[in-house]
KOLGU-4560 file (N, C-alpha, C; in nm, 3 decimals, padded with zeros to 5 digits):
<recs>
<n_xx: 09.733 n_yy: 10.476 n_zz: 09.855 ca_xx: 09.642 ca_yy: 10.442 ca_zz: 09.748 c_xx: 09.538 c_yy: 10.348 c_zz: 09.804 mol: A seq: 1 type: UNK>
<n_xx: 09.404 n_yy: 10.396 n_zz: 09.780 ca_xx: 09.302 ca_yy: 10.306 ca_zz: 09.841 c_xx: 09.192 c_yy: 10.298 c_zz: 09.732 mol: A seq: 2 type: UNK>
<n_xx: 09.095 n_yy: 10.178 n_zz: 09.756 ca_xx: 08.989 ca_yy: 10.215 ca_zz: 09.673 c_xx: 08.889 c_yy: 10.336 c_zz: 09.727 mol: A seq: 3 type: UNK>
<n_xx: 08.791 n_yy: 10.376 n_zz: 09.621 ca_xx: 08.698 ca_yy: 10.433 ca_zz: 09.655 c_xx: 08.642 c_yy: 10.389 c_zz: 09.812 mol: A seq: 4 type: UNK>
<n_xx: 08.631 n_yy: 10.476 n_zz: 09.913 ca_xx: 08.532 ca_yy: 10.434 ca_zz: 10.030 c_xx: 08.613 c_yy: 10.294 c_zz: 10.114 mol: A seq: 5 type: UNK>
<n_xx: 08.735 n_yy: 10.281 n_zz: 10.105 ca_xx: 08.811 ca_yy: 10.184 ca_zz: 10.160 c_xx: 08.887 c_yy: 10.219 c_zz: 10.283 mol: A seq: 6 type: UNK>
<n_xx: 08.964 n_yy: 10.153 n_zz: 10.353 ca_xx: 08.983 ca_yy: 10.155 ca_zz: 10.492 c_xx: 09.122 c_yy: 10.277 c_zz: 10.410 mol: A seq: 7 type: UNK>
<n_xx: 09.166 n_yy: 10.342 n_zz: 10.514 ca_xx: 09.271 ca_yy: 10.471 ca_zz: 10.481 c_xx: 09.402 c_yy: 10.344 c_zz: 10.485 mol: A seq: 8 type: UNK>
<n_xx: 09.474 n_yy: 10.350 n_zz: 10.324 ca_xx: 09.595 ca_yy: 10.268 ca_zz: 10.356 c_xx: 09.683 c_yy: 10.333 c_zz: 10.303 mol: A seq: 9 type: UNK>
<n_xx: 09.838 n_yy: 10.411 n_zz: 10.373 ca_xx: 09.912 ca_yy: 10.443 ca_zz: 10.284 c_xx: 09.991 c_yy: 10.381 c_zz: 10.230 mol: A seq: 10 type: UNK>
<n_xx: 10.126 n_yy: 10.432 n_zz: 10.113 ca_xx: 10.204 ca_yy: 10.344 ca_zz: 10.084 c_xx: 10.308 c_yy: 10.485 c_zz: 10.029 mol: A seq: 11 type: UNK>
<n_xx: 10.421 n_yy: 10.418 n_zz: 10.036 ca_xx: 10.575 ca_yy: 10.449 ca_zz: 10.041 c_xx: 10.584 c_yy: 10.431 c_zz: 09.880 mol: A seq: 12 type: UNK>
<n_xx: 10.658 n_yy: 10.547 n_zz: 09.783 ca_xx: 10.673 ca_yy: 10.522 ca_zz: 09.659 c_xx: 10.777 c_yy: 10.640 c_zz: 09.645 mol: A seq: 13 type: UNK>
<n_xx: 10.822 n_yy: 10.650 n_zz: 09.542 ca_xx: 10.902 ca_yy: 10.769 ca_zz: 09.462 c_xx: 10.853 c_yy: 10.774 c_zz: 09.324 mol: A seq: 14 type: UNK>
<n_xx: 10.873 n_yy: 10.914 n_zz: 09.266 ca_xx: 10.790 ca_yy: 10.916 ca_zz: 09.121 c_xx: 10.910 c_yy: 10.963 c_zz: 09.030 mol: A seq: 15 type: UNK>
<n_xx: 10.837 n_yy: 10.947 n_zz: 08.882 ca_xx: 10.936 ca_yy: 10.979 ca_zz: 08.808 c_xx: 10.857 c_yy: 11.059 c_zz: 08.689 mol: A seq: 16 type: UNK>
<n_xx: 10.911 n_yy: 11.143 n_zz: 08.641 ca_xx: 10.835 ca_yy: 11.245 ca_zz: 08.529 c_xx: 10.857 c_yy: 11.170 c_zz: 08.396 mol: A seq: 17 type: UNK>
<n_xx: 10.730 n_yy: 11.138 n_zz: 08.351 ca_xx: 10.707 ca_yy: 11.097 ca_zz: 08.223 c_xx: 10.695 c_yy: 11.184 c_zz: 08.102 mol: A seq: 18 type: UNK>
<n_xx: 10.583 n_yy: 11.285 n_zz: 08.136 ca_xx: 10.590 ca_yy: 11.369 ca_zz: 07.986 c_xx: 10.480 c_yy: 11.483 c_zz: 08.036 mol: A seq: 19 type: UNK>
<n_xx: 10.463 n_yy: 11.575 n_zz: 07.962 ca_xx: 10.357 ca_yy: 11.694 ca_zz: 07.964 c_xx: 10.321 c_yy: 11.762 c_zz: 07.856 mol: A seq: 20 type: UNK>
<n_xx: 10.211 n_yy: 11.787 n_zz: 07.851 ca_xx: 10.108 ca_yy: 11.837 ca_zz: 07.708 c_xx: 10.038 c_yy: 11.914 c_zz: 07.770 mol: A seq: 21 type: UNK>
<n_xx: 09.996 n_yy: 12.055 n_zz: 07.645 ca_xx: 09.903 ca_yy: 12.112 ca_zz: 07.665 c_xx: 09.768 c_yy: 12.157 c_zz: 07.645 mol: A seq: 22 type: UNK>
<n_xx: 09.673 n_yy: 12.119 n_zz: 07.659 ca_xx: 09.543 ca_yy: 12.175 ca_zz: 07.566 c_xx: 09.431 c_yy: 12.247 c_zz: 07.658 mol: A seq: 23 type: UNK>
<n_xx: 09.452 n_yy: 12.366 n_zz: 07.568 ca_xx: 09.383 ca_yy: 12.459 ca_zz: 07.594 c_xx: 09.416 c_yy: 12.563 c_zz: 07.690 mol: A seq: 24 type: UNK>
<n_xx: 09.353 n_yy: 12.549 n_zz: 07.823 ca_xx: 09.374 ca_yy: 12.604 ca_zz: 07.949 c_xx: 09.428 c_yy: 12.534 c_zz: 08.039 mol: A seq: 25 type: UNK>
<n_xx: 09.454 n_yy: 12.375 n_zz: 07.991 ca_xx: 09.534 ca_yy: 12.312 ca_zz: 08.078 c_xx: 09.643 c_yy: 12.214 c_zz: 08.062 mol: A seq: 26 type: UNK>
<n_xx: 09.736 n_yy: 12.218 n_zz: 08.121 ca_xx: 09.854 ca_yy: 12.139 ca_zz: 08.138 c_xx: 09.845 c_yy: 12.021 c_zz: 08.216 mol: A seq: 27 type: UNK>
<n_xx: 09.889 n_yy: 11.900 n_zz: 08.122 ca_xx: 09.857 ca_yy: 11.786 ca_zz: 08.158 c_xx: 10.001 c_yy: 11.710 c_zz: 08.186 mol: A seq: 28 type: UNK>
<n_xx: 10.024 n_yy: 11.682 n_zz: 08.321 ca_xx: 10.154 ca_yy: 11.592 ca_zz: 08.371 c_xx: 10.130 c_yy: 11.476 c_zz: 08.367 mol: A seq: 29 type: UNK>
<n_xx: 10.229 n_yy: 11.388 n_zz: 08.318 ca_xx: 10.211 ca_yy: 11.255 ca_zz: 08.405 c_xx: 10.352 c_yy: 11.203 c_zz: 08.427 mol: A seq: 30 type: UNK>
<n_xx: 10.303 n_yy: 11.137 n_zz: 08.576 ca_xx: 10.404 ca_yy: 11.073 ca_zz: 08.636 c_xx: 10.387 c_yy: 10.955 c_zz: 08.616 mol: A seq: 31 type: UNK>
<n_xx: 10.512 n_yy: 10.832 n_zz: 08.696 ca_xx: 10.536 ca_yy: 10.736 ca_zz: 08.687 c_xx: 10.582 c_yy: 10.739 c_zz: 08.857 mol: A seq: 32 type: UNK>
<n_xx: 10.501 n_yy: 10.591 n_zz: 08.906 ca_xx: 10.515 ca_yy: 10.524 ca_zz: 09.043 c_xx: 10.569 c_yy: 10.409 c_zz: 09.058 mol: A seq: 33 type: UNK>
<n_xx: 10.682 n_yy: 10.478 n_zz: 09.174 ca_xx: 10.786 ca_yy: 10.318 ca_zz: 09.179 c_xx: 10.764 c_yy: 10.332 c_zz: 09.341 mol: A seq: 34 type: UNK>
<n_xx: 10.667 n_yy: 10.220 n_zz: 09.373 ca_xx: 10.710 ca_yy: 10.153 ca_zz: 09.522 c_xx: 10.828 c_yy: 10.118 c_zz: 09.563 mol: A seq: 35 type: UNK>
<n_xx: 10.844 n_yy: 10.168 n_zz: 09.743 ca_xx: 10.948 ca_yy: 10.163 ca_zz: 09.801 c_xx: 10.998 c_yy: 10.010 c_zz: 09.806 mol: A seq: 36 type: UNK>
<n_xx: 11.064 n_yy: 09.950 n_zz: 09.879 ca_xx: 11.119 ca_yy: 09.803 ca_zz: 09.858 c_xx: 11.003 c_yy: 09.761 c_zz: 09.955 mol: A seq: 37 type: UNK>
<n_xx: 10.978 n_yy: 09.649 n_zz: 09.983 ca_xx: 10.847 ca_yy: 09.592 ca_zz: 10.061 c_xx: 10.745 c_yy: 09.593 c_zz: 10.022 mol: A seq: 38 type: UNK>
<n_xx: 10.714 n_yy: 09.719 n_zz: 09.987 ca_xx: 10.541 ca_yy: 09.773 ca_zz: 09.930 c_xx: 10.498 c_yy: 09.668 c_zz: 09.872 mol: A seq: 39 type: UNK>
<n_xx: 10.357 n_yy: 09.689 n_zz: 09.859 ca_xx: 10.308 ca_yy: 09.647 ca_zz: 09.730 c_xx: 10.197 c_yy: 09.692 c_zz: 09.762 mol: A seq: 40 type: UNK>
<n_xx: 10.123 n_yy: 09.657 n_zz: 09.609 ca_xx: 10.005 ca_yy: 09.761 ca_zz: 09.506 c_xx: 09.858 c_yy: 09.702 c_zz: 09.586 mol: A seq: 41 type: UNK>
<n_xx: 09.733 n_yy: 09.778 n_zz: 09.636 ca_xx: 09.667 ca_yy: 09.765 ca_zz: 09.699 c_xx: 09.570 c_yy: 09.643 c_zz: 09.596 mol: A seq: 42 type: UNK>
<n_xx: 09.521 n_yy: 09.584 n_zz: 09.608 ca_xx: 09.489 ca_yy: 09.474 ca_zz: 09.554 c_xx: 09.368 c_yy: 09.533 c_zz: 09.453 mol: A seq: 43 type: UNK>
<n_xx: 09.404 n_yy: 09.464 n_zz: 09.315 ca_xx: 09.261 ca_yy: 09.505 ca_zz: 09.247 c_xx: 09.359 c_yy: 09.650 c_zz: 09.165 mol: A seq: 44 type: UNK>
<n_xx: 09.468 n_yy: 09.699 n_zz: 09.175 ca_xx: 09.544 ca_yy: 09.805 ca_zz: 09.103 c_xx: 09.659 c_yy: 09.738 c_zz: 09.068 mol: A seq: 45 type: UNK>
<n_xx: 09.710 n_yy: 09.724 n_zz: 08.920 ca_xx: 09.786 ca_yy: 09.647 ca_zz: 08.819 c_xx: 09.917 c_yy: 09.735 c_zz: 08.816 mol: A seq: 46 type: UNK>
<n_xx: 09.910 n_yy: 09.851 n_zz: 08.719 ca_xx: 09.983 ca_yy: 09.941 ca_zz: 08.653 c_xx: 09.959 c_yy: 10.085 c_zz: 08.701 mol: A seq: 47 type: UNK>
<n_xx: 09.965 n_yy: 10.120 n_zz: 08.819 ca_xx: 09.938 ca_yy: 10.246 ca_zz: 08.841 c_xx: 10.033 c_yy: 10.368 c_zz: 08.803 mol: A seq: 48 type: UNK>
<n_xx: 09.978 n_yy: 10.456 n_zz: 08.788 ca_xx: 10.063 ca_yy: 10.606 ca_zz: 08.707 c_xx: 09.968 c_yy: 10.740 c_zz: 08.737 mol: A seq: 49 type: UNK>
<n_xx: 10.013 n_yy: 10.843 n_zz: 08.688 ca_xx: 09.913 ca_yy: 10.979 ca_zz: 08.780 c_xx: 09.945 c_yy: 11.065 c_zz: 08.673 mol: A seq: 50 type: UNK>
<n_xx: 09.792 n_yy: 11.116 n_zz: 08.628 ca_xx: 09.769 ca_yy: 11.243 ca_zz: 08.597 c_xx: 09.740 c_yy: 11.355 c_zz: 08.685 mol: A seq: 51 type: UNK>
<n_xx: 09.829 n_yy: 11.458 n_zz: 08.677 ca_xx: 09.834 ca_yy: 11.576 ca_zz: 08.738 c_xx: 09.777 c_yy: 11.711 c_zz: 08.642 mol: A seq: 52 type: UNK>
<n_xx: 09.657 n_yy: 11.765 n_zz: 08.646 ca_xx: 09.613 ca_yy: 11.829 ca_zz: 08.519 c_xx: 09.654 c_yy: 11.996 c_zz: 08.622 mol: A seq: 53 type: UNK>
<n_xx: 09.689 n_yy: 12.093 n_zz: 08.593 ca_xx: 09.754 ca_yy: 12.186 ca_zz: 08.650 c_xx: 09.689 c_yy: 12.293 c_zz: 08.530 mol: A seq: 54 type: UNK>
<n_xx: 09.644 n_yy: 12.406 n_zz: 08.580 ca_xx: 09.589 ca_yy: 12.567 ca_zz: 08.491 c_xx: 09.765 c_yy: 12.590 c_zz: 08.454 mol: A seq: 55 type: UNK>
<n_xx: 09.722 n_yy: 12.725 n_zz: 08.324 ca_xx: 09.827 ca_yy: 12.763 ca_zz: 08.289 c_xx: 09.934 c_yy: 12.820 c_zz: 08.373 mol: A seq: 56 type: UNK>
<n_xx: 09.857 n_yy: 12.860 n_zz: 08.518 ca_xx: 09.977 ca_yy: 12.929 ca_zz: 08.651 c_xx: 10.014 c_yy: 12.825 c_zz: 08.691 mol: A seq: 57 type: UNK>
<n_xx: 09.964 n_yy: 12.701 n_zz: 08.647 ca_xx: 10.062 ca_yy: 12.596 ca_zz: 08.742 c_xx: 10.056 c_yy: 12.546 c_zz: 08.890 mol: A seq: 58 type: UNK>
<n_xx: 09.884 n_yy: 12.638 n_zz: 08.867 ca_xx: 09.833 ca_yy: 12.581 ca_zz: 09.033 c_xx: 09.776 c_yy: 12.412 c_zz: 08.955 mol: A seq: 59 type: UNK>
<n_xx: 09.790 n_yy: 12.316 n_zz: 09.064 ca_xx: 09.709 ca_yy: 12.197 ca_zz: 09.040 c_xx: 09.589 c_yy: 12.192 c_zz: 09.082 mol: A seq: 60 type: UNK>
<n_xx: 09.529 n_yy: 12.134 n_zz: 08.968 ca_xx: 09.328 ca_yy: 12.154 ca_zz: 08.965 c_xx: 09.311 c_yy: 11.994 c_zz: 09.023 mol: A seq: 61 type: UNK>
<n_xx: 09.363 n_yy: 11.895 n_zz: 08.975 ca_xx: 09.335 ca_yy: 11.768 ca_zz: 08.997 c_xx: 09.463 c_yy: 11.670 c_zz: 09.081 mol: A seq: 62 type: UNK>
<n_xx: 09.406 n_yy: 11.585 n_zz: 09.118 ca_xx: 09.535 ca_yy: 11.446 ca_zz: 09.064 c_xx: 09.433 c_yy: 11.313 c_zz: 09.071 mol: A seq: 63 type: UNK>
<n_xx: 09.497 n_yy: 11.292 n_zz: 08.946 ca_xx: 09.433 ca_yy: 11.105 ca_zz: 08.913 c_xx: 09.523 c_yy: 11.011 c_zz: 08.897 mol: A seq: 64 type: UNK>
<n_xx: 09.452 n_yy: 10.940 n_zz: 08.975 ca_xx: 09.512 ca_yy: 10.804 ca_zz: 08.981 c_xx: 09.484 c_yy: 10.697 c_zz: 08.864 mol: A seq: 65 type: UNK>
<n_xx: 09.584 n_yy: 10.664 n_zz: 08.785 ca_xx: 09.499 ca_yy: 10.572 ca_zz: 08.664 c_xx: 09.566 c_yy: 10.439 c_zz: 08.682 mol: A seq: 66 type: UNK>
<n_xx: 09.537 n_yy: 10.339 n_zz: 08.644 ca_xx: 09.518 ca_yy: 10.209 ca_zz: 08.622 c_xx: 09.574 c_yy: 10.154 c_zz: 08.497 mol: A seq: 67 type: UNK>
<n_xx: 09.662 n_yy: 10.101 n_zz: 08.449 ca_xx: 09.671 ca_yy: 10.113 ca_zz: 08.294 c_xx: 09.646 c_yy: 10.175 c_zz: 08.169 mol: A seq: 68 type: UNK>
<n_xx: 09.685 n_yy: 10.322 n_zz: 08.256 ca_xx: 09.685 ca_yy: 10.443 ca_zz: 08.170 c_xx: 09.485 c_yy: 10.486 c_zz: 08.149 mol: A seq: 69 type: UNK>
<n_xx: 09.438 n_yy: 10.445 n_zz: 08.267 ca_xx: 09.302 ca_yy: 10.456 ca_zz: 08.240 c_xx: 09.234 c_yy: 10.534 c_zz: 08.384 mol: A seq: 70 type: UNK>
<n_xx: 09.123 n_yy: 10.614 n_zz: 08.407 ca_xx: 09.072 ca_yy: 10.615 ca_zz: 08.551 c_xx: 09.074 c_yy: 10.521 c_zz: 08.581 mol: A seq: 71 type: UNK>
<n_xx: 09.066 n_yy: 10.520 n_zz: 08.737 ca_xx: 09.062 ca_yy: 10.393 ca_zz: 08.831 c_xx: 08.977 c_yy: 10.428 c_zz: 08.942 mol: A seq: 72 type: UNK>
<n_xx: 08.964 n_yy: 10.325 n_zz: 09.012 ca_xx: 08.839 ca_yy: 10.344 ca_zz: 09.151 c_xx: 08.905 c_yy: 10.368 c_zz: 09.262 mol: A seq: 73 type: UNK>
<n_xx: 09.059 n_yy: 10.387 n_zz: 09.223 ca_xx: 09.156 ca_yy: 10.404 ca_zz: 09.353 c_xx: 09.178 c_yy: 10.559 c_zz: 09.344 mol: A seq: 74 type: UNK>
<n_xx: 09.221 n_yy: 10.633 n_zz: 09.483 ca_xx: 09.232 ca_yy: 10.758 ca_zz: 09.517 c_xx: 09.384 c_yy: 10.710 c_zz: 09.588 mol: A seq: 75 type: UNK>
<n_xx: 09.428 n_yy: 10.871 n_zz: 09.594 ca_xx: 09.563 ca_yy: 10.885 ca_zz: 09.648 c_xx: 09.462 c_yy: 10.898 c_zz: 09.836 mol: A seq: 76 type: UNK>
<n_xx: 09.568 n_yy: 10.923 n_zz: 09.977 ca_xx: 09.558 ca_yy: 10.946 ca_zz: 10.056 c_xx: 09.596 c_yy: 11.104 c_zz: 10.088 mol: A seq: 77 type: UNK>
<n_xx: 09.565 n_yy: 11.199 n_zz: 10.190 ca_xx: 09.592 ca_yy: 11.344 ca_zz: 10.181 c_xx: 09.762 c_yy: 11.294 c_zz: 10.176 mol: A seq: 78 type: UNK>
<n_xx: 09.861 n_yy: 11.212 n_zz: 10.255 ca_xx: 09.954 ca_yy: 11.187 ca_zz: 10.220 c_xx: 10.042 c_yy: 11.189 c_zz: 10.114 mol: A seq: 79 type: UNK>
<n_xx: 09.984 n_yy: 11.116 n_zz: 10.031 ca_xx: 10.039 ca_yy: 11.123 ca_zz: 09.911 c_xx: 10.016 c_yy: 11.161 c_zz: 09.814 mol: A seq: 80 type: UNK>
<n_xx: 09.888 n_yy: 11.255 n_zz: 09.847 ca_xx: 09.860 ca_yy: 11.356 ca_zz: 09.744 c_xx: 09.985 c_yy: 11.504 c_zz: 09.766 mol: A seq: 81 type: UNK>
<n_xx: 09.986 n_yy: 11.489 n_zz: 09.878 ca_xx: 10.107 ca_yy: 11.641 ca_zz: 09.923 c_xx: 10.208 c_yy: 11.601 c_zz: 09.886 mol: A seq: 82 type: UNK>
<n_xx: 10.261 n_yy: 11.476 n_zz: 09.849 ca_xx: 10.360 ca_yy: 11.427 ca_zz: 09.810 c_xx: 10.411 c_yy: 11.467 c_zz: 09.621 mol: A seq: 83 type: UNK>
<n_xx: 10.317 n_yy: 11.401 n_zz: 09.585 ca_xx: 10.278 ca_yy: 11.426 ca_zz: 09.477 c_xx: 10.261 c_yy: 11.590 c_zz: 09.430 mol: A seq: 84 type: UNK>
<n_xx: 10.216 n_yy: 11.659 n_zz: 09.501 ca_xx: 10.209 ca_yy: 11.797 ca_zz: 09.505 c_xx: 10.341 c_yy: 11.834 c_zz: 09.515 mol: A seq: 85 type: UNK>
<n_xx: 10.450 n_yy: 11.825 n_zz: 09.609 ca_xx: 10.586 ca_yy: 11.867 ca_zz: 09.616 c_xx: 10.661 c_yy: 11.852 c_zz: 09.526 mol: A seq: 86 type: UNK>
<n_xx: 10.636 n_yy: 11.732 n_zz: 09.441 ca_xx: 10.723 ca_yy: 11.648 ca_zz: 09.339 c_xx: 10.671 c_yy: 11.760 c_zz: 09.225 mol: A seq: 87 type: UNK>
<n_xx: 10.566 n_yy: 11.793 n_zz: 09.190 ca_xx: 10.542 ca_yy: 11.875 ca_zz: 09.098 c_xx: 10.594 c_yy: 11.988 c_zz: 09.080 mol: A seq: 88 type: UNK>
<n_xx: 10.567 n_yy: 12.037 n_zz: 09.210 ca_xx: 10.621 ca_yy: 12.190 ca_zz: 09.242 c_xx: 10.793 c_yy: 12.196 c_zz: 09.217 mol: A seq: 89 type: UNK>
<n_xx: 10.813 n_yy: 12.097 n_zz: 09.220 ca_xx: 10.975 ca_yy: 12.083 ca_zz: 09.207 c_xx: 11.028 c_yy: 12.089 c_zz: 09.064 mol: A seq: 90 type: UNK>
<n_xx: 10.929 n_yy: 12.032 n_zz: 08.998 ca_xx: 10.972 ca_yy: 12.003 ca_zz: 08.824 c_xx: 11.005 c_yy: 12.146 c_zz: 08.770 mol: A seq: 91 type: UNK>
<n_xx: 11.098 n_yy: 12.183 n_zz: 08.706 ca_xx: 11.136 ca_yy: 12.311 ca_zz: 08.591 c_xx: 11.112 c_yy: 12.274 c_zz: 08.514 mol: A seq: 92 type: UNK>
<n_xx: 10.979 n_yy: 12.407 n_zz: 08.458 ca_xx: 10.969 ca_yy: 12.443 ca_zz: 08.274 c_xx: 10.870 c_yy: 12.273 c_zz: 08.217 mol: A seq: 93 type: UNK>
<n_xx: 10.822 n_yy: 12.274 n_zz: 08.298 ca_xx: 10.748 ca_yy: 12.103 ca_zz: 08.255 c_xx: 10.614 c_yy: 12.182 c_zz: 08.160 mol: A seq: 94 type: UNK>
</recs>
């Protein structure tokens, strides 16, 4: 997790499935982020959590990073976006 245009920093987490809705043509996930032991949150990000907005096949169109349930100026890394991608692909019937 980095800001916009910031030096590449990764970080170590596990997620947890919060809930999913649908409107329209798209399916809206969200997860929940629990840093590994040590970590911590790149400075300037409080409450982070992820919308995963996915078409009705269940390919993923997006992933956002939000801030207290809000956009944020922070991006995932290709890291932990594939991460995030696996964790999805894993969920049944979401």
């Amino acid at each position: 997790m980095m800001k916009y245009g910031a030096e590449h920093e990764e970080h170590r987490f596990s997620l947890s499935f919060l809930e999913a809705e649908s409107r329209g043509q798209w399916r809206d996930i969200f997860l929940g982020i629990h840093l590994a032991e040590g970590e911590k949150l790149p400075e300037g990000l409080e409450a982070p959590s992820i919308l995963v907005i996915c078409n009705t096949d269940g390919d993923i169109i997006q992933i956002v990073l939000h801030d207290e349930g809000c956009d944020s100026e922070f991006q995932f890394t290709y890291a932990e976006k594939a991460q995030i991608e696996a964790y999805v692909g894993e969920l049944e019937n979401v």
